[in-house]
N, C-alpha and C positions, 0 to 999 in steps of 0.2 A: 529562517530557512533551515537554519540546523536543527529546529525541532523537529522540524519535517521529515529529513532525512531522520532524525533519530526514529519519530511513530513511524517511520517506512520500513527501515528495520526491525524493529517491533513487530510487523504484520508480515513480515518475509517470515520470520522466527515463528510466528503462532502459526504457519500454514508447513511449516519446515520446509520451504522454499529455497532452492541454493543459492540464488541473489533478488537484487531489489528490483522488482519490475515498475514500470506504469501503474498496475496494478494496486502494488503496495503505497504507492505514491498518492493514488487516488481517495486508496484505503485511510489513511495518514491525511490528507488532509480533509476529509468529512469527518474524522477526530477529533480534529483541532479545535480548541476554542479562538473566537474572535477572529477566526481566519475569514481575512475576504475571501480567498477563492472557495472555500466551502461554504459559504454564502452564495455566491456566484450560483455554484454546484447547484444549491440546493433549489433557488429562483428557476435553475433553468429544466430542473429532472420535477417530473410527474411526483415523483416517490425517492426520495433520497433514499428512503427504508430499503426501499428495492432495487433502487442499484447498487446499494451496499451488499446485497445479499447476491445480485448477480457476480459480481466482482469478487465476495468472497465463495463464490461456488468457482470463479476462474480459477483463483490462489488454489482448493482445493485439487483441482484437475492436475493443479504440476506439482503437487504433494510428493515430496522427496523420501524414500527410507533411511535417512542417515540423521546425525546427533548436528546440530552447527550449532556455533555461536557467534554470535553476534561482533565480534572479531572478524569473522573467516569470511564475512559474507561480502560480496562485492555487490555495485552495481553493474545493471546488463546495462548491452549496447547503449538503447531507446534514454533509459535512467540517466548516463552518465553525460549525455547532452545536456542534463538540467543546469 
């Protein structure tokens, strides 16, 4: 689980995103090696390729102007139920 959260901040940071959404969560774990739920993911979508690409045009759209790192970054609301 902790790598998860780590590739979720990883793909907050690559979209300069101010925290970790669903999104990133998603992102992170179609990443992951050996992960069931990306397996899961991937059984259950048409095109893994393509909801990768949706999702990172989501991450895109709330593209932040400012520096973060990966420190400073919080989980949102949705996130921090995990």
């Amino acid at each position: 689980m902790s790598q998860l959260f780590g590739l979720s901040r990883e793909e907050a940071l690559r979209f300069r995103n101010e925290e970790v959404t669903p999104i990133h969560l998603v992102l992170a774990i179609l990443r992951a090696p050996n992960c069931t739920a990306s397996e899961i993911l991937c059984r259950l979508c048409h095109s893994p390729l393509d909801l990768k690409q949706e999702l990172e045009n989501a991450a895109r759209s709330k593209t932040a102007n400012m520096t973060l790192h990966s420190d400073d970054m919080a989980l949102d609301a949705k996130s921090s139920k995990i």
